[in-house]
C-alpha positions as CSV (number, residue, x, y, z in Angstrom):
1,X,-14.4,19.5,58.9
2,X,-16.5,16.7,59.3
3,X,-17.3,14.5,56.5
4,X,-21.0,13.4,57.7
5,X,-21.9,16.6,58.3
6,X,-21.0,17.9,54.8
7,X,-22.8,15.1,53.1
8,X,-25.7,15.8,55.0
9,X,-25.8,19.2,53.8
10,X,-25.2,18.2,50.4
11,X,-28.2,15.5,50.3
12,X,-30.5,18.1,51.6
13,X,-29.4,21.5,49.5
14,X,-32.6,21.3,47.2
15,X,-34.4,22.6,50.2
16,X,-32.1,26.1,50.1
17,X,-33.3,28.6,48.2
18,X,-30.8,31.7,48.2
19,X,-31.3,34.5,46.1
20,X,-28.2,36.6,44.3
21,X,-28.5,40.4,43.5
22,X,-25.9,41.8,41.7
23,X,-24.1,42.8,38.6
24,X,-24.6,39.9,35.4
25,X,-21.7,39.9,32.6
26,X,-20.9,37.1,30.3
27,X,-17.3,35.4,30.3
28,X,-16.0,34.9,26.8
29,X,-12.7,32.6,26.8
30,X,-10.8,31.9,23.3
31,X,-8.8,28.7,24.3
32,X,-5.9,28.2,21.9
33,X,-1.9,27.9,21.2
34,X,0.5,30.6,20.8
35,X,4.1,29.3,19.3
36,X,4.6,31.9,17.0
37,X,4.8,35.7,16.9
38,X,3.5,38.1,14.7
39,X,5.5,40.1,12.2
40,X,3.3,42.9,12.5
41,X,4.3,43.5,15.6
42,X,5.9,42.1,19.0
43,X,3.2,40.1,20.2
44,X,1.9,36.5,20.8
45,X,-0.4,34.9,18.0
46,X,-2.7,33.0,19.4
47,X,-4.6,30.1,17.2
48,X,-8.0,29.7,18.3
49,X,-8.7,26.3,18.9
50,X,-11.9,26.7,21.3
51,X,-14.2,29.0,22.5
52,X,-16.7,29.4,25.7
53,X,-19.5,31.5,27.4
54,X,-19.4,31.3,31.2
55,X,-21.4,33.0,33.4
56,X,-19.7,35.9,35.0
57,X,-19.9,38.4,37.5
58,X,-22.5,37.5,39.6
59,X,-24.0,35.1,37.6
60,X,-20.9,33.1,38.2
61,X,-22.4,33.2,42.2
62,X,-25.5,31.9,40.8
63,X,-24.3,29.4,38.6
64,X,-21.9,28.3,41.9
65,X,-25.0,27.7,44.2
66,X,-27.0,26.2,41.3
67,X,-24.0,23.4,41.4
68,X,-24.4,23.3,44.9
69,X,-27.2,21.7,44.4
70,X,-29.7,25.0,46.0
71,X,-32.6,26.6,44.0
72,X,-31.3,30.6,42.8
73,X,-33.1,33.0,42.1
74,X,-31.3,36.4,40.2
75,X,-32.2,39.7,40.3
76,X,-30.2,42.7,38.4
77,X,-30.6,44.7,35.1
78,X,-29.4,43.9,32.0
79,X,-29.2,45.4,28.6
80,X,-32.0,44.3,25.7
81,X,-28.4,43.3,23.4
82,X,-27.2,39.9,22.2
83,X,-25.2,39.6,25.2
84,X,-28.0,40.2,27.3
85,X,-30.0,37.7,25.2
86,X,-27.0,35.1,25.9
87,X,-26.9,35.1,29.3
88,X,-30.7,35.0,30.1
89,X,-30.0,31.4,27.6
90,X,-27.2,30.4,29.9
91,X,-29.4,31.0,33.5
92,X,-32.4,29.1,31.6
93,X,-30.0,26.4,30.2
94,X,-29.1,25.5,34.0
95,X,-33.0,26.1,35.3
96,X,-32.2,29.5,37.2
97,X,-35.1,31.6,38.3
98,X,-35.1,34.7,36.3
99,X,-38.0,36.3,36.9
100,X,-36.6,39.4,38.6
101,X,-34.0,40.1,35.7
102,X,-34.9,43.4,34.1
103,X,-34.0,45.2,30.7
104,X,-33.0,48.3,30.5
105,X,-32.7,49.3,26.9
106,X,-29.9,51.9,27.4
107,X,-27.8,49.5,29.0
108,X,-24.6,47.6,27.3
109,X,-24.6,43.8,29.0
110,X,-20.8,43.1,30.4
111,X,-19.1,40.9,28.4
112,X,-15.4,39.8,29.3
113,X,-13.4,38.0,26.8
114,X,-9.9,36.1,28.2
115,X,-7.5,34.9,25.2
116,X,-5.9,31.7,27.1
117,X,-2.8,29.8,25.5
118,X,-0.8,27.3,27.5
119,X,-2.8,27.5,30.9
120,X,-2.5,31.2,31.0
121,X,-4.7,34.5,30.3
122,X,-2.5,36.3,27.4
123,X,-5.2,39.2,27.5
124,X,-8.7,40.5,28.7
125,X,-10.6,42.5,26.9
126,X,-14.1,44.7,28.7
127,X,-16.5,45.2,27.3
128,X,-19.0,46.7,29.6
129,X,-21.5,49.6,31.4
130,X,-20.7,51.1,35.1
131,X,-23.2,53.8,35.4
132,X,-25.9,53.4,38.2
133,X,-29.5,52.4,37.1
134,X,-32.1,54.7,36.1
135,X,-34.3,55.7,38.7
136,X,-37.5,53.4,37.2
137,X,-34.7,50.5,37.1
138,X,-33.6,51.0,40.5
139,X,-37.3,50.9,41.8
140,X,-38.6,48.1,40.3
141,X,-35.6,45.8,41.7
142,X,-36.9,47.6,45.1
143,X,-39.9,47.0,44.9
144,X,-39.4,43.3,43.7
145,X,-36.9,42.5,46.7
146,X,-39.4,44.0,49.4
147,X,-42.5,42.0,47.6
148,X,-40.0,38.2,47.6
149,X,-36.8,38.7,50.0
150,X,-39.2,36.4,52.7
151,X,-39.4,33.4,50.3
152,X,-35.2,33.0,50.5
153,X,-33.3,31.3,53.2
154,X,-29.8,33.7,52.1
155,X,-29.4,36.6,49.9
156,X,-26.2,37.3,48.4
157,X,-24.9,40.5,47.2
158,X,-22.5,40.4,44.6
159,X,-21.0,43.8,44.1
160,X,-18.6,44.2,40.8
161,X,-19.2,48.1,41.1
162,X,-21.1,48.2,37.9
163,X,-23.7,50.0,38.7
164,X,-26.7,47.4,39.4
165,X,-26.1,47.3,43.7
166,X,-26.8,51.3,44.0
167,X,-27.3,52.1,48.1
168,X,-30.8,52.0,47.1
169,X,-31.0,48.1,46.3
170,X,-28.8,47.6,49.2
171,X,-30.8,48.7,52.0
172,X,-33.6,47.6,50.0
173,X,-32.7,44.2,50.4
174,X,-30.8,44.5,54.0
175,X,-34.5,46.4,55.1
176,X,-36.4,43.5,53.4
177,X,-34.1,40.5,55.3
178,X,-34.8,42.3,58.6
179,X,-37.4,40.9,59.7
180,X,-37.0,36.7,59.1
181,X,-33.6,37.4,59.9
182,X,-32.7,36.3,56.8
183,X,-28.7,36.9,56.2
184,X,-27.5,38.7,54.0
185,X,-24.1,37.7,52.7
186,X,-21.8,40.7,50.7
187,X,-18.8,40.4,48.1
188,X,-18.1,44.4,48.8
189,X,-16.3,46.7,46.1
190,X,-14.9,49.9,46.5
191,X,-13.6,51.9,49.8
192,X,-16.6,53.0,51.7
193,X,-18.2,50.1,53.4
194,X,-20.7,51.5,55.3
195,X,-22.9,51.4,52.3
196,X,-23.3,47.5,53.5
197,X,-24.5,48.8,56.9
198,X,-26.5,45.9,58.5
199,X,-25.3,43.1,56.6
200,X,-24.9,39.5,58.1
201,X,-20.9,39.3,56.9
202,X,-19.0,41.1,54.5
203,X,-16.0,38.9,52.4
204,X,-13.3,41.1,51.5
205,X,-10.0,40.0,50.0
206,X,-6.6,41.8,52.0
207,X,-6.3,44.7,49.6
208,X,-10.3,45.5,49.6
209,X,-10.0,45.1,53.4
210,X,-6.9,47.6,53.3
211,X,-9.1,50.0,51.3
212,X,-12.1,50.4,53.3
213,X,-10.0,50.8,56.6
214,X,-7.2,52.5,55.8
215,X,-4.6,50.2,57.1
216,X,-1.9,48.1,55.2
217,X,-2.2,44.5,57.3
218,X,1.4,43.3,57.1
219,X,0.8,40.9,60.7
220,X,-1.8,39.4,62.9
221,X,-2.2,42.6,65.0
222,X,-3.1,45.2,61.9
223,X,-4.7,42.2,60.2
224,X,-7.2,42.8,63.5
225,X,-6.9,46.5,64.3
226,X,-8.2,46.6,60.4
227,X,-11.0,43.9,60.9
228,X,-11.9,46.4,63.9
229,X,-12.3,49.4,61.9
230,X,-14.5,47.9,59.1
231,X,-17.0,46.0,61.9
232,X,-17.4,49.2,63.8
233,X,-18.1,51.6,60.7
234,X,-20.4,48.8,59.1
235,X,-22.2,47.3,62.5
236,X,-21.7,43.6,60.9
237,X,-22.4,40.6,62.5
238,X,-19.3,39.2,60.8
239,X,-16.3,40.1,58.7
240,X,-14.2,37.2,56.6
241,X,-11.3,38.6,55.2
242,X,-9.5,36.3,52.1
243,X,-5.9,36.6,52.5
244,X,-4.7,34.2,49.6
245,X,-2.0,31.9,50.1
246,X,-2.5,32.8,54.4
247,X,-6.0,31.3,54.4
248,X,-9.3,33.0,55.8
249,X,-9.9,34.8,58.7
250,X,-13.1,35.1,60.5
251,X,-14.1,38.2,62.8
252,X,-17.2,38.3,64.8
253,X,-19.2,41.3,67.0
254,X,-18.7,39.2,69.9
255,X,-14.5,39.4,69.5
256,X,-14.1,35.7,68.3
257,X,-12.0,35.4,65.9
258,X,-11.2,32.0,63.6
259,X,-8.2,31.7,61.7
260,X,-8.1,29.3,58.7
261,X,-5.6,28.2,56.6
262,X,-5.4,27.7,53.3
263,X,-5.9,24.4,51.6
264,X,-2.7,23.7,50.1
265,X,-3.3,23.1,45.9
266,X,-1.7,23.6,42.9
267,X,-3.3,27.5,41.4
268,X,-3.9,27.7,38.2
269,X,-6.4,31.0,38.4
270,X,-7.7,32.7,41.3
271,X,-10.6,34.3,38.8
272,X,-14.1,33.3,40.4
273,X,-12.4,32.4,43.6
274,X,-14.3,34.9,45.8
275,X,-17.9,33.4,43.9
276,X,-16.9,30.1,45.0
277,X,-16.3,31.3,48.6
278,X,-19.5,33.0,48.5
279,X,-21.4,30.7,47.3
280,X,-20.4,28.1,50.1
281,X,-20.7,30.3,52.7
282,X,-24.6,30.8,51.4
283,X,-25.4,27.1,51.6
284,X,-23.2,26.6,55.3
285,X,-25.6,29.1,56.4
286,X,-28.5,28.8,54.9
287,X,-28.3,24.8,55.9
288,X,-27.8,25.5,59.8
289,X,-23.7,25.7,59.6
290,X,-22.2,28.1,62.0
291,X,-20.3,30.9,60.6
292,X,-17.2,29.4,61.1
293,X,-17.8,25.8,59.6
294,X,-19.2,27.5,57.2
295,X,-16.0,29.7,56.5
296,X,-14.3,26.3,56.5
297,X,-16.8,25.1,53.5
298,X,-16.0,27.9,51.8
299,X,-12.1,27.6,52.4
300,X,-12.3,23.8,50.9
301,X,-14.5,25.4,47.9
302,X,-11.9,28.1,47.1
303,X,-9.1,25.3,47.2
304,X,-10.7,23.8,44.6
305,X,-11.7,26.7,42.5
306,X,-8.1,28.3,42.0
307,X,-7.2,24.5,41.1
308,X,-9.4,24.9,37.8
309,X,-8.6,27.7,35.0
310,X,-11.4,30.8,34.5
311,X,-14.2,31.4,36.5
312,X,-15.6,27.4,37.4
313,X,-17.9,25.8,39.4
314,X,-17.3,23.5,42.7
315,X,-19.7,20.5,43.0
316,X,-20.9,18.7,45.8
317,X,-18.7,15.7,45.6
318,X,-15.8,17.7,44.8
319,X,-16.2,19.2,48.3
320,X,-17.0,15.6,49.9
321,X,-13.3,13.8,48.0
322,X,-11.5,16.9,49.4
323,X,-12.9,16.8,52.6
324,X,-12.7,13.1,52.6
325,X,-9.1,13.2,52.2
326,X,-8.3,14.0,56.4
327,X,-10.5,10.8,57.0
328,X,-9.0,7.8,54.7
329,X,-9.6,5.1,57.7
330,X,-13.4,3.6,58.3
331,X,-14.8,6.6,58.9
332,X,-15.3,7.2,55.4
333,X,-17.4,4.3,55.2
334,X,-19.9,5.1,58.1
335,X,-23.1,6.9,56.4
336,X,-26.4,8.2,57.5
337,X,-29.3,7.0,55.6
338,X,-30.3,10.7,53.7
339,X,-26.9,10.2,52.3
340,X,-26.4,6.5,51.5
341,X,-30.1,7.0,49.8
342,X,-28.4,9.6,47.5
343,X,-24.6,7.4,46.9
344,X,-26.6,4.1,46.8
345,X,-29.0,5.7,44.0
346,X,-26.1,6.9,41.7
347,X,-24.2,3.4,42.1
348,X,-27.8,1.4,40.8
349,X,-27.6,4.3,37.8
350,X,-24.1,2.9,37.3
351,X,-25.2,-0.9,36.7
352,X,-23.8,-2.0,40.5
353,X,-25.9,-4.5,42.2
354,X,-26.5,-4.1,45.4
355,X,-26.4,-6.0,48.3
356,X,-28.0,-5.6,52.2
357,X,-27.5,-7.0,55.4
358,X,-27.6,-6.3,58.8
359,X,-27.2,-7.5,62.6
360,X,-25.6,-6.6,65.7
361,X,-22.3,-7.5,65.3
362,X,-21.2,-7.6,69.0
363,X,-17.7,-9.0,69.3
364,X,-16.6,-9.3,66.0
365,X,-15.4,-12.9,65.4
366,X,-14.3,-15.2,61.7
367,X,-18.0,-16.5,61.4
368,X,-19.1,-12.9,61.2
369,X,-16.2,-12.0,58.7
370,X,-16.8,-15.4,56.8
371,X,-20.8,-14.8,56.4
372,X,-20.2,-11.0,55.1
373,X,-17.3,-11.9,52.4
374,X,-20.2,-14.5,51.1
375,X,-22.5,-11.8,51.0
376,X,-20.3,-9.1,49.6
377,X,-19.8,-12.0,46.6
378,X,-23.6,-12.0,45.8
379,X,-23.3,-8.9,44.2
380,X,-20.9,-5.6,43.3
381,X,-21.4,-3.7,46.5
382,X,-22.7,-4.7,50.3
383,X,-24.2,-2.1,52.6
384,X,-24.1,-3.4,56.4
385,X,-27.1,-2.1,58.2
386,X,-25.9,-2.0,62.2
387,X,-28.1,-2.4,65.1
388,X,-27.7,1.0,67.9
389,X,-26.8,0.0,71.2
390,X,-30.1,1.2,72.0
391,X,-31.7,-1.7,69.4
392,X,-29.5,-4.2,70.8
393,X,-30.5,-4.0,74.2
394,X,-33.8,-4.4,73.2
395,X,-33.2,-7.6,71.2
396,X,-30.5,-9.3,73.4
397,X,-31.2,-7.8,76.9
398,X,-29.7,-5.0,79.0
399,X,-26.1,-6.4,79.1
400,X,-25.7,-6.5,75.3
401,X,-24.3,-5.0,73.6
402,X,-20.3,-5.7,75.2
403,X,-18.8,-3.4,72.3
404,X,-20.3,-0.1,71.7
405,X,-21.9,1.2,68.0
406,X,-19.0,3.4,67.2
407,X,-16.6,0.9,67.7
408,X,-18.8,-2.0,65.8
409,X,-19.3,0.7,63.0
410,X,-15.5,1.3,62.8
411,X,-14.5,-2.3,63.2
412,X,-17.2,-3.3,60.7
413,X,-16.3,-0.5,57.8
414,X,-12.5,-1.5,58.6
415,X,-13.0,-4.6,56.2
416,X,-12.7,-4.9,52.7
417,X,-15.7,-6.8,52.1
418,X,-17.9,-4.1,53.6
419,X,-18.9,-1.3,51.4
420,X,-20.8,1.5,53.7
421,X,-22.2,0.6,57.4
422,X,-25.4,2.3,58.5
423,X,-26.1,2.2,61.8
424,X,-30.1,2.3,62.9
425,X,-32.1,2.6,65.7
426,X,-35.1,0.5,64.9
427,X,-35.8,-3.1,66.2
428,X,-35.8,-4.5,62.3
429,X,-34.2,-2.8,59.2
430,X,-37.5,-2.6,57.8
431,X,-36.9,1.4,56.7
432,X,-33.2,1.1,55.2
433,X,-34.5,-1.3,53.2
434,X,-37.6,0.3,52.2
435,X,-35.1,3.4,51.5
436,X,-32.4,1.9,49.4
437,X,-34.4,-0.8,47.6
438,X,-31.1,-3.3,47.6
439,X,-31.1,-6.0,44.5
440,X,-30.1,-8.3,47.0
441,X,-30.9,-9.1,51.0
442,X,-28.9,-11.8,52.3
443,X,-29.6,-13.1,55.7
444,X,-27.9,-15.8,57.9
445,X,-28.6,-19.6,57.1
446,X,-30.6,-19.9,60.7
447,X,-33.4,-18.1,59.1
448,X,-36.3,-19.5,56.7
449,X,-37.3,-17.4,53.9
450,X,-40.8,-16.8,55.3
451,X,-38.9,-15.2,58.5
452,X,-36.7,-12.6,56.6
453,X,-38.0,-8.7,57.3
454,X,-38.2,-7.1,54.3
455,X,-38.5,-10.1,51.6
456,X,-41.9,-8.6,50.4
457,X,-40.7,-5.5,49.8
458,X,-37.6,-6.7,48.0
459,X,-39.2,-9.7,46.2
460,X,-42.0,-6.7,44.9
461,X,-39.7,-4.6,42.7
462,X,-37.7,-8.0,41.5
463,X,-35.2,-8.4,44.4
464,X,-34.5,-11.7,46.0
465,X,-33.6,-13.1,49.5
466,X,-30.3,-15.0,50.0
467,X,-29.8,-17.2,53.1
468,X,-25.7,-17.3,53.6
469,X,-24.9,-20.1,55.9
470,X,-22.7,-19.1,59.0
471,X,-19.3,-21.3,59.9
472,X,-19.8,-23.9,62.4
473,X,-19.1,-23.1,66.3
474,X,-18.8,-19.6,65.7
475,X,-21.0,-16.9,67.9
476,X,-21.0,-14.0,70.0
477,X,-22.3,-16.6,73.2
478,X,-20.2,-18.9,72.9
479,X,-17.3,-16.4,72.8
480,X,-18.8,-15.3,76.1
481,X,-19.3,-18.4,77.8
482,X,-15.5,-19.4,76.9
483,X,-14.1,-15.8,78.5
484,X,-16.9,-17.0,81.7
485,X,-15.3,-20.6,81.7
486,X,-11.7,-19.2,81.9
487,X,-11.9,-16.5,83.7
488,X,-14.6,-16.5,86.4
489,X,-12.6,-18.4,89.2
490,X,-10.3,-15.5,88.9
């Protein structure tokens, strides 16, 4: 994947708003050690050390996007119990929408409890309703999707077959995407697919896909003849099926198909694996992904999630680091300014001080290296704003610049001394540093203070100006004119 593009999408996710409909239970998990076993009997006693509420179910969706960094809304049913009571604490607790949860006083709220000893589940224990709504439930979450689906840029259907996603709510909400051609995004239980008829993209694991078309996918070829079967009974747009340790793999109307394997991890718990997926996929989408970059999201997600024990979130940065890791060289370096705003931000909140610069950079030569480790020293961290080719041309004339702004940004980011580059487009950094408000902006010892672009601004909220003075003889030109000299005769 690649790493610009994801923290791009992460610096603008508080624009998405994706709304979840689905069934709510609480996760209960009793953390604790089991050495011993009991004489009443031949089990495991397990000393209760800790214990945790998560949201489950689909709330574990919800609480996934909310870490994503997207607004959620949730709509579904639960009972007027304690447990109800509890989770509607834990959506307000992480500021989820929860105007569209209703109470059904005849309804028990799901609660799952996990006893965990030594990294592993010793038992579950359910504790929960499955029968379908009541009529008056089922039309008031109608009625609600029809009156708000337009306000969402993805609605996700989280379906644990407990009764809330009846074929009513379904094609209420699939009716009510329609027309903004909003998609609609599906975690299907049960056999009979058809019931999602007109989704966007359905993600069934292997066995779910097995079900609902009646053929075991031992290879590639039933693994497609099934993924045929389900698109044609269903009319989707797309089908991912999960297959585990063998990756993703992404089926479209048009015949494409995307294989993608797995991200190889250490798996502690696959529980909440499938949330994770779907919540990723939501935010690809809804951000302007394509369905299969945004499959490959949600396959870095998942390898995350089964990394982690019980039903957890995946945050943004976790996503970055791991997709970071298959571009260690400069590239990792190179930002755009939405998302050095947001890094350079959280490294001020962490007491760094922060140093700017900027120039062309053409032909990259000691008195260039020489001036930036002096700047780099003025503070904890030195951010290299870089002229375009475009700017350049402008400021040193149509033959300039000799190397282009990829390979300055790369040869730039390959030092030590340089923190991020940022390349821009305008004739003066006058916006970057408006944007990232640096403690410090050093210049080059040829200037005068009164000449430096951007000294108001930084002088205004405390900053200062430092003039760092450049080794002797050393310049693009006169590099130049020394290749001209030897080589022109020739």
């Amino acid at each position: 994947m690649d790493r610009t593009a994801v923290e791009t999408l992460f610096a603008h996710s508080a624009r998405i708003r994706c709304l979840v409909v689905g069934d709510l239970m609480l996760d209960e998990y009793l953390w604790g050690r089991a050495d011993r076993i009991s004489p009443e009997a031949p089990v495991q006693v397990v000393d209760v050390i800790r214990e945790e509420l998560r949201l489950g179910g689909a709330g574990n969706v919800v609480h996934n996007l909310a870490a994503l960094g997207v607004q959620v809304s949730v709509c579904s049913v639960v009972g007027d119990d304690q447990n109800g009571r509890e989770l509607l604490g834990q959506f307000c607790h992480h500021q989820i929408d929860t105007r569209a949860i209703f109470l059904d006083p005849d309804r028990r709220t799901s609660r799952k409890t996990r006893v965990v000893a030594a990294h592993q589940q010793i038992v579950r224990i359910d504790r929960e309703s499955r029968e379908a709504l009541p009529a008056s439930v089922e039309q008031q979450i109608c009625l609600w999707i029809s009156a708000h689906a337009h306000e969402y840029s993805a609605i996700v259907l989280s379906d644990y077959n407990k009764g809330v996603l009846t074929p009513a709510v379904i094609a209420a909400v699939i009716s009510a995407a329609a027309p903004g051609s909003i998609p609609v995004l599906v975690d299907p239980k049960g056999s009979d697919f058809t019931r999602y008829g007109g989704a966007t993209l359905l993600t069934p694991n292997r066995k779910e896909a097995e079900a609902a078309s009646g053929i075991s996918i031992t290879d590639a070829a039933s693994l497609a003849q099934a993924a045929g079967v389900i698109m044609d009974a269903t009319g989707l747009q797309h089908l991912l099926i999960t297959r585990s340790e063998e990756g993703m793999s992404l089926f479209s109307k048009g015949g494409e198909v995307v294989h993608i394997p797995t991200v190889a991890r250490e798996v502690f718990d696959v529980s909440g694996a499938g949330d994770t997926v779907l919540a990723a996929l939501a935010v690809g989408i809804a951000s302007g992904f394509g369905m299969a970059e945004s499959a490959r999201l949600a396959n870095v997600a998942a390898g995350i999630a089964v990394g982690k024990l019980g039903t957890s979130i995946v945050t943004p940065q976790e996503i970055i680091d791991a997709v970071s890791l298959a571009h260690k060289d400069s590239h990792a370096k190179i930002k755009s300014l939405d998302v050095l705003t947001v890094l350079i931000a959280a490294e001020k909140n962490r007491g760094k001080r922060i140093v700017f610069t900027n120039g062309c950079f053409d032909l990259l030569h000691a008195g260039h290296v020489k001036y930036l480790q002096k700047a780099r020293n003025l503070g904890d961290l030195l951010v290299l704003g870089l002229n375009s080719d475009a700017s350049v041309r402008r400021l040193k004339g149509p033959k300039r610049p000799l190397i282009d702004q990829d390979e300055r940004a790369h040869l730039l980011a390959a030092l030590g001394c340089i923190d991020y580059v940022v390349v821009f487009d305008e004739d003066t950094p006058l916006e970057l540093i408006t944007a990232l408000k640096p403690h410090i902006l050093a210049k080059g010892g040829d200037y005068s203070l009164d000449g430096v672009v951007g000294r108001e601004i930084v002088e205004s909220y405390g900053g200062r100006v430092e003039l760092v003075t450049f080794l002797d003889g050393k310049s693009t030109t006169n590099i130049i004119e020394r290749i001209l000299e030897l080589y022109s005769t020739e």
